[in-house]
VOGU-3710 file (C-alpha; in Angstrom, 3 decimals, decimal comma):
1> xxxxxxxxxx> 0,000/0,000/0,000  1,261/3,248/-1,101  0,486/6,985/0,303  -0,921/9,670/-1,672  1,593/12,005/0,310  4,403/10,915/1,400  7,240/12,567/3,565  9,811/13,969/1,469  13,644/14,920/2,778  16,994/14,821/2,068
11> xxxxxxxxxx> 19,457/14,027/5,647  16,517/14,956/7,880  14,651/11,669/9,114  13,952/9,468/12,093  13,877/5,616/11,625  13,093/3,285/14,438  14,211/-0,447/14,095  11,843/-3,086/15,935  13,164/-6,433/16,783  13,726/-9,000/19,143
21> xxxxxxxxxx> 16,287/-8,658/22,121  18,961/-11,495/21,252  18,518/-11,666/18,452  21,641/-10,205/16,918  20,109/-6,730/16,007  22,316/-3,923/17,641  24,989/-4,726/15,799  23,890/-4,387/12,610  21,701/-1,467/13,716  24,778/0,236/14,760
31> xxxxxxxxxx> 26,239/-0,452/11,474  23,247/1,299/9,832  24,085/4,758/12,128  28,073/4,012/11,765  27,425/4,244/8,139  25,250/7,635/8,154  27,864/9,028/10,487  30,552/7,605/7,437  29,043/9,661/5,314  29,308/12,882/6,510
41> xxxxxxxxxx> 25,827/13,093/8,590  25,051/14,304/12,257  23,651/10,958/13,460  22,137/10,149/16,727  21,239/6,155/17,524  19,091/5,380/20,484  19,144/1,904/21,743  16,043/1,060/23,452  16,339/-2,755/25,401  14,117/-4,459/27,971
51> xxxxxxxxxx> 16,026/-5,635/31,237  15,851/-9,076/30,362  18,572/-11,113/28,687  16,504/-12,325/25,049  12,588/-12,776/23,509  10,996/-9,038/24,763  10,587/-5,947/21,482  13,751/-3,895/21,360  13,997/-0,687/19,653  16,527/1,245/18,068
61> xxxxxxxxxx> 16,236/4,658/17,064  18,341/7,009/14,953  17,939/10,784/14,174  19,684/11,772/11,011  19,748/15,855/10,943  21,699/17,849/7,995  21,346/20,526/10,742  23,575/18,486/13,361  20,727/18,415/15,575  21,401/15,021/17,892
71> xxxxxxxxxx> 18,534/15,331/20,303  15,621/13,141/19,622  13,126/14,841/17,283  9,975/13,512/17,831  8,093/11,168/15,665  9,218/8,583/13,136  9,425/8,646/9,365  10,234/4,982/8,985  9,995/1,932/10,870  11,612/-1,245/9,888
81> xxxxxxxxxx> 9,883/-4,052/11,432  10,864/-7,322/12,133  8,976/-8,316/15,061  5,493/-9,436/14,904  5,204/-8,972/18,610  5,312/-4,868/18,960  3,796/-4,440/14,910  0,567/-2,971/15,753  2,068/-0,411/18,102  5,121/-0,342/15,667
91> xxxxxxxxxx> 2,293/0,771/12,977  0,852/3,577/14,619  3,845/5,188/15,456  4,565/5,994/12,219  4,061/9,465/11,517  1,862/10,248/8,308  3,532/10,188/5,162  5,973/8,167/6,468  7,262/4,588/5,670  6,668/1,226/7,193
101> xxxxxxxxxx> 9,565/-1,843/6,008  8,304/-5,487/7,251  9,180/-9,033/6,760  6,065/-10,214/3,972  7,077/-13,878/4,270  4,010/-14,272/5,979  1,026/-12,086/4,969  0,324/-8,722/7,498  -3,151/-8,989/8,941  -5,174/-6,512/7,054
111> xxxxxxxxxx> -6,680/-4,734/10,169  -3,614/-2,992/10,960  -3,025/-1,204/7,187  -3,352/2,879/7,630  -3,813/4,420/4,166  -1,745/7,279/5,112  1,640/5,936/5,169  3,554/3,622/2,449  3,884/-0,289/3,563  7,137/-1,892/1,977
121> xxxxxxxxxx> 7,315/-5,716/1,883  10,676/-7,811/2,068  10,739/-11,457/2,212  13,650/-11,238/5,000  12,815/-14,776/6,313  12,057/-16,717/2,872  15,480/-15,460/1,779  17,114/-16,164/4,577  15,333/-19,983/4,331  16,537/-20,429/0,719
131> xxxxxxxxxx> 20,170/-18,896/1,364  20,848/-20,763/4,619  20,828/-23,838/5,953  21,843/-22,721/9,874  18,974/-21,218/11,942  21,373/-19,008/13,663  22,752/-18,011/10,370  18,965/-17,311/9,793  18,484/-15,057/12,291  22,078/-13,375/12,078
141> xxxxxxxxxx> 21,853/-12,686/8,665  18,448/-11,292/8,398  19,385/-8,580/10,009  22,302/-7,871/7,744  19,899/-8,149/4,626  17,296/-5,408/5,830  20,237/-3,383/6,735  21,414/-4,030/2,760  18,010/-3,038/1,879  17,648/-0,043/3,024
151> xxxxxxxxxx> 20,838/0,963/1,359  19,056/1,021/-2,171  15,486/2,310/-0,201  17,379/5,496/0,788  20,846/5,679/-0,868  23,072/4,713/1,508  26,782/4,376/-0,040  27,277/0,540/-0,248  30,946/1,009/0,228  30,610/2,402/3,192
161> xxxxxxxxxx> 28,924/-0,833/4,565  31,055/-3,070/2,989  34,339/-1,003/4,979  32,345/-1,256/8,231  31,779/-4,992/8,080  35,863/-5,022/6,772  36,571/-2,900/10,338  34,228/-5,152/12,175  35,526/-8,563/11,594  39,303/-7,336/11,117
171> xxxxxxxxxx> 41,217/-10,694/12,385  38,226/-12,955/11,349  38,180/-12,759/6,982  36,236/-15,431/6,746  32,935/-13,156/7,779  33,561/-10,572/5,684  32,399/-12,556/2,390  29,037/-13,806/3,879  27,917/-10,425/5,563  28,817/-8,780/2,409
181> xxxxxxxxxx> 26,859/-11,449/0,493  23,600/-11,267/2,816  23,804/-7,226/2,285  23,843/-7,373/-1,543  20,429/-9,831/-0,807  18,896/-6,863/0,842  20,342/-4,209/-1,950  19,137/-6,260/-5,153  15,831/-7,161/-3,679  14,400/-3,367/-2,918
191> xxxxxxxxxx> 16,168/-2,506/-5,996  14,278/-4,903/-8,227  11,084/-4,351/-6,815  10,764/-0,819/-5,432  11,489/2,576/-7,038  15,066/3,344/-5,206  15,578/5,710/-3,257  12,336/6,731/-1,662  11,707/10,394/-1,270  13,032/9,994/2,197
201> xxxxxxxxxx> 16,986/9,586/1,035  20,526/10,376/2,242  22,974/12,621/-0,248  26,761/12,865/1,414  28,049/15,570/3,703  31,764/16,373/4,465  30,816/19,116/7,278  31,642/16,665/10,346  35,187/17,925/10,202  36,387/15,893/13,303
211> xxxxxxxxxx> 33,115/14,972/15,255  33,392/11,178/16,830  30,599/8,741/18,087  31,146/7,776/21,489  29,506/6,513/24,412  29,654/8,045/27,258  30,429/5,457/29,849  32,857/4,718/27,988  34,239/8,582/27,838  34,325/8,471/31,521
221> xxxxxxxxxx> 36,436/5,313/32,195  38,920/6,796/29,946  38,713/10,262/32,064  39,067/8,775/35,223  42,352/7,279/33,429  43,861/10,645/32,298  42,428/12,294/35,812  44,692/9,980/37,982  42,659/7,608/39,359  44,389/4,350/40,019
231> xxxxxxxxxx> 41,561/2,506/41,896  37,944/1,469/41,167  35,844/0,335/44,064  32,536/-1,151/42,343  29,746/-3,302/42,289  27,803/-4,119/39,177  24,198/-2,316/38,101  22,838/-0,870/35,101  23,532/0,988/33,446  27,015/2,080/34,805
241> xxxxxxxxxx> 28,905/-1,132/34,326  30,855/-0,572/31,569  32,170/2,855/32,948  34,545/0,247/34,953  34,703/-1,934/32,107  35,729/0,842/30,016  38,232/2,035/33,089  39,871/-1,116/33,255  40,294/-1,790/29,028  42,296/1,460/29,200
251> xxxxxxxxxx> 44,028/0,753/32,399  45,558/-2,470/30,418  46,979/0,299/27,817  47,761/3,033/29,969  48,560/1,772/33,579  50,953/-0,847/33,588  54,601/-0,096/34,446  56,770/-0,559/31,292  59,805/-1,691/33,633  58,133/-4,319/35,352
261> xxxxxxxxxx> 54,952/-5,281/33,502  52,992/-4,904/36,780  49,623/-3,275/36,967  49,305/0,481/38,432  46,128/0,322/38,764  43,542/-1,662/41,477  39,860/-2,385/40,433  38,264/-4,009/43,425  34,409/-5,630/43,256  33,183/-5,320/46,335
271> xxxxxxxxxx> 30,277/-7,418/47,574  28,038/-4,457/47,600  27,633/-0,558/46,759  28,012/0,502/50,475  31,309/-2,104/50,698  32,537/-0,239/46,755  32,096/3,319/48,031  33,749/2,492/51,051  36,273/1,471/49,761  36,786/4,170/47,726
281> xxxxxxxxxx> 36,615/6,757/51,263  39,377/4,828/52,561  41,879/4,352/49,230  41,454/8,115/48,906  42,154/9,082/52,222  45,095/7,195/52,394  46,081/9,866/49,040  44,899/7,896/46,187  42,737/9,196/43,192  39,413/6,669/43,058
291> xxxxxxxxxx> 36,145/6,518/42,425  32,978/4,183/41,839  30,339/4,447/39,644  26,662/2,938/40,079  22,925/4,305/39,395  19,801/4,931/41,540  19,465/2,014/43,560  23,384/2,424/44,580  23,015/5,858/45,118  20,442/4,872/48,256
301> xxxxxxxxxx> 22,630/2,294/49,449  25,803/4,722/49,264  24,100/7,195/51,531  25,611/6,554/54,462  29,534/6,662/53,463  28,570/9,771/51,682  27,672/11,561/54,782  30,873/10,385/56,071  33,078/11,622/53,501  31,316/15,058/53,241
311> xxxxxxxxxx> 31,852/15,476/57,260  35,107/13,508/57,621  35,946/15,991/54,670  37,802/13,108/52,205  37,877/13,379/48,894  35,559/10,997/46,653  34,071/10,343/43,361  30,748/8,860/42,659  30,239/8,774/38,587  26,114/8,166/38,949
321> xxxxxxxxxx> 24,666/6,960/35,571  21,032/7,570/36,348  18,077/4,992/35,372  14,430/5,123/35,965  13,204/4,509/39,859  11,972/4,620/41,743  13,160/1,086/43,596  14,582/-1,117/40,918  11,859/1,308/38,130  12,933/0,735/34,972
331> xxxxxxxxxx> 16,507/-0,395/34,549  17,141/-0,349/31,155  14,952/3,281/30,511  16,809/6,568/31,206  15,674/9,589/33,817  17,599/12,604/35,337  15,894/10,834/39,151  18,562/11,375/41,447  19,209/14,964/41,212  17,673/15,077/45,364
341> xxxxxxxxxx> 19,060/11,989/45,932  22,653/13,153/44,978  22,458/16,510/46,181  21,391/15,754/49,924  22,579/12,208/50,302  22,758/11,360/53,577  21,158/12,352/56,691  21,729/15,487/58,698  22,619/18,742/57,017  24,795/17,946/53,767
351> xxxxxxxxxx> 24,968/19,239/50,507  27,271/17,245/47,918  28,979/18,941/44,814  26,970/17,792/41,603  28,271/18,530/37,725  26,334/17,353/34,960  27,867/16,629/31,648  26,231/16,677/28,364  28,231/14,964/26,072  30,824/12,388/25,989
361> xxxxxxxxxx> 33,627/15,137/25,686  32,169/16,295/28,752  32,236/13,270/30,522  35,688/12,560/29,884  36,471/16,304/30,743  34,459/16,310/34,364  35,530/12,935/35,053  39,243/14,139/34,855  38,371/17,428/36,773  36,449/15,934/39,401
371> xxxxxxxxxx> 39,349/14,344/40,974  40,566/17,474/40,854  37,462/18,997/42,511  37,428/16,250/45,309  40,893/16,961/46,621  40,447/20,803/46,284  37,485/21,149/47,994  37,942/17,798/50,211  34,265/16,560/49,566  32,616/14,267/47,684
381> xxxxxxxxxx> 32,159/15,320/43,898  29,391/13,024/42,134  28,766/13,548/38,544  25,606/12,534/37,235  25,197/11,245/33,576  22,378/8,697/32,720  21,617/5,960/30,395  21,337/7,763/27,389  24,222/9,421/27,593  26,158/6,875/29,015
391> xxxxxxxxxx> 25,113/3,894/26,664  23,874/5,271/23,341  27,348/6,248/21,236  26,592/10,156/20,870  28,513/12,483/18,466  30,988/14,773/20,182  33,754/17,098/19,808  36,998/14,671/20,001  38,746/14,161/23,472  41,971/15,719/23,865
401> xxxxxxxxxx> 44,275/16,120/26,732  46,778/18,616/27,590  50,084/16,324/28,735  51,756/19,408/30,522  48,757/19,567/32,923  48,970/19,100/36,284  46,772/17,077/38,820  45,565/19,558/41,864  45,997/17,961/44,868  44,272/20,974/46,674
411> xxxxxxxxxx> 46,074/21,813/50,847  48,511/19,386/52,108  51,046/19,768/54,006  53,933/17,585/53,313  56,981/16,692/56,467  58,277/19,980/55,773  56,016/21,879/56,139  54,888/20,355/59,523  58,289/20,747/60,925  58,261/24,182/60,161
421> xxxxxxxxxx> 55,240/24,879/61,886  55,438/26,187/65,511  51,863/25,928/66,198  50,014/22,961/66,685  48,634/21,357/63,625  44,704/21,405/63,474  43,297/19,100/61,156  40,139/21,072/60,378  41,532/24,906/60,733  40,537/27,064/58,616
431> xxxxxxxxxx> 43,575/28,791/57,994  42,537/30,609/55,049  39,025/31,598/55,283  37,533/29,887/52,640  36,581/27,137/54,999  38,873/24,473/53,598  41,430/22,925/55,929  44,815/21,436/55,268  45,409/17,781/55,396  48,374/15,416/55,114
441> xxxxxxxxxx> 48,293/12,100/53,793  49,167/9,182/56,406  52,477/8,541/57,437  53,647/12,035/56,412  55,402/12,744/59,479  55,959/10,536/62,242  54,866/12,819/65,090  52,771/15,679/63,218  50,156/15,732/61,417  48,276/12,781/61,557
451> xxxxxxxxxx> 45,815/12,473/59,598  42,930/11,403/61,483  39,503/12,437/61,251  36,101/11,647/62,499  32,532/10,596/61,010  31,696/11,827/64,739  31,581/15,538/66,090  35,141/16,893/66,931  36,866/19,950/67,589  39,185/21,941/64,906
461> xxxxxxxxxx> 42,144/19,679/65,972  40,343/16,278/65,385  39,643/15,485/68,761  35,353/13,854/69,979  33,577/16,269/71,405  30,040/16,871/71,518  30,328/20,511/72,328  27,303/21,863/70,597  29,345/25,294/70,086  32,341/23,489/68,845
471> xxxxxxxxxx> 29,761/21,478/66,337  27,677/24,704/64,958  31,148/26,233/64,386  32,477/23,165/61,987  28,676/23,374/60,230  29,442/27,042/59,459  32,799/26,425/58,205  31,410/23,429/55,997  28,591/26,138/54,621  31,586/28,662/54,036
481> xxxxxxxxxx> 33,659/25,770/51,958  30,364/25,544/49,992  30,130/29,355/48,783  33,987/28,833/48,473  32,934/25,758/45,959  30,896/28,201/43,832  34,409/29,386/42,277  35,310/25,844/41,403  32,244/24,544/39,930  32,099/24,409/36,184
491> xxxxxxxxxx> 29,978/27,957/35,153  26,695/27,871/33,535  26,489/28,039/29,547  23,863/31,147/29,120  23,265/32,007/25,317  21,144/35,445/24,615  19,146/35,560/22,104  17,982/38,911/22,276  19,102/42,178/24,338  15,978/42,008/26,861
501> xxxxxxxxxx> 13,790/38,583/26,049  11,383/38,203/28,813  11,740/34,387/27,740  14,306/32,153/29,684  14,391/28,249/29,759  17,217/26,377/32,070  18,891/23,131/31,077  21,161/20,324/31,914  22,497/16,745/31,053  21,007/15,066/28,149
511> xxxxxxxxxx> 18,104/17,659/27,822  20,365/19,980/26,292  20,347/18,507/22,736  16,787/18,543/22,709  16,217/21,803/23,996  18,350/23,510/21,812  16,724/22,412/18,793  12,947/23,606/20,323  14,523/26,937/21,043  15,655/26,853/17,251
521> xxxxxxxxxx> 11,568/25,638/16,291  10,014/28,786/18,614  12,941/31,548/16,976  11,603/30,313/13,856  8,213/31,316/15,015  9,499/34,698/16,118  9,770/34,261/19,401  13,233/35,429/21,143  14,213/33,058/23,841  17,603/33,031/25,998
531> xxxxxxxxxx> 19,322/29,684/27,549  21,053/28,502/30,457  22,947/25,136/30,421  23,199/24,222/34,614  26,939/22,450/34,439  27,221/22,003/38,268  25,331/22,935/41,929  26,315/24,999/44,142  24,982/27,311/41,897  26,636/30,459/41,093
541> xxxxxxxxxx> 25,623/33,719/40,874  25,282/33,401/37,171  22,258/31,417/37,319  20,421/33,578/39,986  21,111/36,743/37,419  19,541/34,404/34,677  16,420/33,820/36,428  15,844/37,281/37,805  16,325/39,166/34,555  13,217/36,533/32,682
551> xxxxxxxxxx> 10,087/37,320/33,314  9,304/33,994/32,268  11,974/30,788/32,809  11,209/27,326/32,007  13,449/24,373/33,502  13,482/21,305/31,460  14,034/17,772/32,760  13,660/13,926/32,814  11,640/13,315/36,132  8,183/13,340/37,371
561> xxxxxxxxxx> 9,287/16,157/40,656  10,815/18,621/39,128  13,680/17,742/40,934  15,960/20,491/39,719  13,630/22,574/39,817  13,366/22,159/43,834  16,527/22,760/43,986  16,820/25,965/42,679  14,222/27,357/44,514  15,390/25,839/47,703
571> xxxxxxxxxx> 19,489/26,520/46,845  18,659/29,926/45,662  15,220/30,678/47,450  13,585/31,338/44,157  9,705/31,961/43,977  8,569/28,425/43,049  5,938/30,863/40,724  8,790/32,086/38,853  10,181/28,719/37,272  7,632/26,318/35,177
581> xxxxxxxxxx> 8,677/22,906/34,878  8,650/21,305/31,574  9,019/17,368/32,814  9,255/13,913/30,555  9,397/10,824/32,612  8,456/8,053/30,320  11,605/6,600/30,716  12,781/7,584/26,932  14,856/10,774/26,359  13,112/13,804/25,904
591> xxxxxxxxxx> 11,848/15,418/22,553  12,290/18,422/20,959  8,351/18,480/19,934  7,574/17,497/23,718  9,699/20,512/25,210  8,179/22,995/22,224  4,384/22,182/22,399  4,911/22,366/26,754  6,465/25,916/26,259  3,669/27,226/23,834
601> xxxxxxxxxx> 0,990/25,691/25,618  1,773/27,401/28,664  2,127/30,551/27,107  -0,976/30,140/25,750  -2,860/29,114/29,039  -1,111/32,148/30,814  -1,941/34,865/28,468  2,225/35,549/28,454  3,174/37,998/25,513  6,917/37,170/25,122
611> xxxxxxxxxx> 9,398/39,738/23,569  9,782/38,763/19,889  12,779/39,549/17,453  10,703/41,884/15,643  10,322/43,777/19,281  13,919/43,585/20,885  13,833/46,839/22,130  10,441/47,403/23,371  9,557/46,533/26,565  6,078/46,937/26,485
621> xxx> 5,999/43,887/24,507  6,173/42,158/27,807  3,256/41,153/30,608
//
């Protein structure tokens, strides 16, 4: 069945590939975005898995934009279907005009045919029966074949596949010649029996210059690398595994000694999260760089040791790649949940240092810097990604690394400079006002200076007391070292659009991508709207200004409470009046559509008049 209208484009679509987890489909579906991204094209793959291990619907979900947009979009322009399971959903999600690719080996029921969009048939599973003899073959290669097909159905360089299977099975020849085969299967079928390309089709771009795909889990295990870490204290959960995984495949590169062969590096998995992060307290505070990484569920059981380390004042850590929740939620789906969580963990009065990449550059940049941040400010420093960022491979600027940088190590005193003292050393002094004390690593001297500290209430010199004046006066200096950690903090990204827009909308994480592009949808409209990227809390004064001068200032995020939201107005005692959430927390990352239809709606319910371009200098063209 064919469309009267169809979608037309050239490098601007969304296709959404439905199959069955296990069955051998990410790999060839990340061939499919490897080979947009060969040719020149902003890509941006979303891989969308169950928590089980094989037989629930998988998705995967790539935005191609000649713009360079990466965010999701909103709506798809073709599905390719290979799961009878999900096809009636799969059906309807196609957006009108748009195209929908099945396996025809068996006939579609005719109940589920729209007239609006174009159904293309391939035989995937007949061809596969009269090709192959293996039923893992079967299943293996079918995959390959649609992926072949859809290089005539939208003009996708063939060479370019054929060099990505070469790079994939370097070391193994013998698989080159069959996946090559089953693709050309795919290629000659839609071009034999379908007009090729559709009038959704890719045309080559060289305007990448040197963008790469990477995930960012993977971005942060190499940070924590080039940041100095040398131990990983960790316990398994999704979706922050592989940050560890991808710590310890560089460690093998980059950490062994080249005199001895012996590793520099310790990666410990403990029984637990509580046992991991613990571990990590007490390898830092005997002067090590580590760190753990974990998600939601961690982040609860972490809690504890997390108050300890922000009131024993030791550096720490925490890479948190945030999931759905609450409890054990939705594993495998991606929210920005533990923004509360992270920022107050632990009982009592404490307030942890949070930054908040956005891309994998970023990761591996914060992940260096927060080791950094940990020993400067002696606290813990937890940076919170999630599991889009941190699993889907995400175009970036490249990585680089400066090698004449040097770690900072923050105030210790060495054995010099605690014989040269005359006064008694006080481990939690503030000598210098901005409410961060020195320290000395263990064993430093063998009579001053050692370094021990308390989870308990003590005086400036280390020692228990429960002295309410001598505890009120540590709080205060712990709030000072907190406006002292505004200077630290990565600054907020604030772009103006126009000189007096009453319109503001605040940002962070993986909403940026997505927000970016709305804000391009409503200047199109005419409307002038400003930005501010949140990089880290505490948050500076920056922010505040941002807010104040809007009349109007959305906050966008991936969670049902607002949760940065709260924080703002609590952190900066904000009128709760003055910021309007704009929340997705369906477990998939947010869309520019969603964010753009929230923002004019409420303008529209409110009656607000925003300052357009056409208006920049007039005032009265706000409420």
């Amino acid at each position: 069945m064919t469309a009267t209208n169809t979608i037309t484009s050239v490098n601007d679509l969304v296709i959404k590939f439905a199959n069955v987890n296990g069955s051998g489909s990410a790999s060839a579906n990340n061939m499919f975005a490897k080979a947009v991204f060969r040719m020149g094209l902003s890509v941006s793959p979303k891989n969308i898995f169950p928590s089980n291990i094989q037989g629930l619907p998988t998705w995967y979900e790539v935005r191609v934009s000649d713009k360079g947009y990466i965010g999701r979009r909103g709506g798809i322009d073709i599905m390719v279907c290979v799961n009878p399971q999900s096809m009636a959903k799969d059906i309807q999600e196609v957006s009108p005009g748009g195209f929908f690719i099945y396996d025809n080996t068996k006939p579609m029921d005719l109940r589920l045919l729209r007239n609006d969009i174009t159904f293309i048939g391939l035989p995937l599973m007949r061809i596969c029966l009269d090709e192959y003899n293996d039923d893992r073959q079967r299943q293996l290669f079918k995959n390959v074949i649609y992926v072949g097909a859809l290089a005539a159905l939208i003009n996708i360089e063939f060479d370019v596949l054929t060099g990505l299977i070469a790079d994939q099975f370097e070391g193994k020849e013998k698989l080159i010649a069959p996946n090559i085969h089953a693709m050309e299967l795919g290629f000659q079928y839609a071009q034999k029996h379908y007009q090729c390309p559709l009038s959704i089709s890719l045309q080559r771009r060289d305007n990448l210059g040197d963008k790469i795909l990477m995930d960012g889990n993977t971005a942060c295990g190499l940070g924590a690398v080039y940041g100095g870490a040398t131990m990983a204290g960790w316990y398994p959960i999704t979706p922050s595994t592989s940050v560890v995984e991808g710590y310890e495949k560089y460690c093998k590169r980059l950490r062994i000694d080249p005199g001895t062969g012996k590793n520099n590096y310790a990666i410990i998995q403990a029984e637990d999260e509580l046992a991991a992060i613990g571990m990590v307290i007490g390898a830092s505070w005997n002067g090590a760089r580590a760190f753990t990484a974990t998600s939601g569920p961690g982040i609860s059981l972490m809690s504890e040791f997390l108050g300890l380390a922000y009131f024993a004042e030791i550096p720490t850590v925490l890479i948190d790649v945030q999931r759905a929740g609450p409890s054990t939620g939705m594993p495998t789906r991606t929210q920005q949940s533990d923004i509360t969580a992270c920022a107050y963990a632990s009982h009592g009065d404490t307030k942890h240092v949070l930054v908040f990449p956005s891309t994998p550059k970023e990761c591996f940049d914060m992940t260096a810097e927060a080791f950094d941040l940990a020993e400067q400010l002696q606290t813990p420093i937890i940076m919170l990604t999630d599991l889009d960022l941190g699993m889907n491979d995400t175009m970036s600027d490249p990585l680089d690394w400066d090698d004449s940088r040097q770690y900072k190590r923050g105030k210790v005193f060495t054995a010099e400079d605690l014989e040269s003292m005359s006064e008694r050393f006080g481990r939690y002094v503030d000598v210098d006002g901005d409410g961060i004390p020195y320290r000395t690593y263990p064993g430093t001297h063998p009579t001053k200076g050692s370094f021990f500290t308390r989870g308990t209430s003590r005086d400036e010199y280390a020692v228990y007391t429960e002295d309410g004046s001598e505890y009120e006066k540590n709080m205060q200096r712990l709030l000072k070292k907190w406006e002292t950690a505004k200077k630290y903090v990565p600054a907020p990204e604030i772009i103006i659009a126009e000189k007096g827009s009453s319109i503001g909308v605040l940002h962070f994480g993986t909403s940026t991508d997505a927000t970016m592009e709305a804000i391009d949808y409503l200047t199109r409209d005419g409307l002038a709207v400003d930005s501010c990227r949140i990089r880290a809390f505490p948050f500076n004064q920056e922010i505040e200004d941002f807010i104040d001068s809007h009349r109007t200032v959305f906050v966008v995020e991936q969670n049902r409470d607002a949760q940065m939201r709260s924080l703002l107005v609590n952190d900066c005692e904000i009128n709760p009046k003055h910021l309007i959430p704009v929340l997705n927390y369906d477990g998939m990352p947010i869309t520019a559509s969603f964010i753009q239809g929230k923002i004019v709606d409420y303008m529209d319910r409110a009656k607000v008049t925003p300052l357009r371009k056409d208006s920049a200098n007039d005032n009265t063209a706000n409420l």
